[in-house]
C-alpha positions in Angstrom: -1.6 -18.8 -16.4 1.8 -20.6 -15.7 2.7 -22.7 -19.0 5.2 -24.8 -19.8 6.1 -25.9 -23.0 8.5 -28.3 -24.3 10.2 -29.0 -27.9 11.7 -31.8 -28.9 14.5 -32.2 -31.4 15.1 -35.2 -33.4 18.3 -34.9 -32.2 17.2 -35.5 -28.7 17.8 -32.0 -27.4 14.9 -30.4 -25.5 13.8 -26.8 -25.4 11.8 -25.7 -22.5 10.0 -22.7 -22.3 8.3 -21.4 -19.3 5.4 -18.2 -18.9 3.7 -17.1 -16.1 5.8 -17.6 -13.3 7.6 -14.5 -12.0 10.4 -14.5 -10.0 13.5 -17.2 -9.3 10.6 -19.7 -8.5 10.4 -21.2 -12.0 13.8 -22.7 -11.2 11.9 -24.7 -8.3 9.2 -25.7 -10.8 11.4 -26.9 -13.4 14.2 -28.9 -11.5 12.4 -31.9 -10.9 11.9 -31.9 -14.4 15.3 -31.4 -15.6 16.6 -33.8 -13.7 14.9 -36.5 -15.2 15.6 -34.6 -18.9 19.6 -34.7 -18.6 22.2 -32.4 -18.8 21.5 -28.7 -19.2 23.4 -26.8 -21.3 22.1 -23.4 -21.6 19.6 -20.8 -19.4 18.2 -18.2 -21.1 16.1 -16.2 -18.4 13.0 -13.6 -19.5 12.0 -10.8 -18.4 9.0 -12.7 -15.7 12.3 -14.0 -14.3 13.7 -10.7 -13.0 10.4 -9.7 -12.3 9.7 -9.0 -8.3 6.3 -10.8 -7.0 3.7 -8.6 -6.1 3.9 -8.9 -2.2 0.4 -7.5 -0.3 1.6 -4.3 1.6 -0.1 -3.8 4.7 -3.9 -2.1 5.3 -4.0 0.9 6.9 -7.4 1.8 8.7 -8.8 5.3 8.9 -12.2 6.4 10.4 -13.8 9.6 9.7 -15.2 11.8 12.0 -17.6 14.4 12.4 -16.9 17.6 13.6 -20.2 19.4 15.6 -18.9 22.6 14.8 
């Protein structure tokens, strides 16, 4: 489940936290986002960020046969 979660200081800092999206594409999710938030001062990336998307390898087919002997 991709979650994002927000906190916000009364100070008017915001602290974004993002799970469940693995790879560099949570930057794509978030941009919009922080660009309407302000200025971003610091990244802190997890471990779902370094992590590579599982990419479908391909299907190999294989028939069995009988032999008659």
């Amino acid at each position: 489940m991709e979650t994002l979660e927000f906190i916000i200081y009364p100070d008017g800092r915001v602290q974004e936290k993002v799970t469940g999206i693995v790879g560099k594409s949570c930057e794509e999710v978030t941009a919009a986002i922080e660009a309407q938030l302000g200025r971003v001062i610091t990244q802190e990336q997890t471990s779902e960020y370094f992590a590579q998307p599982v990419q479908p390898s391909e299907t190999v087919k294989t028939q069995a046969t009988y032999s008659d002997w």
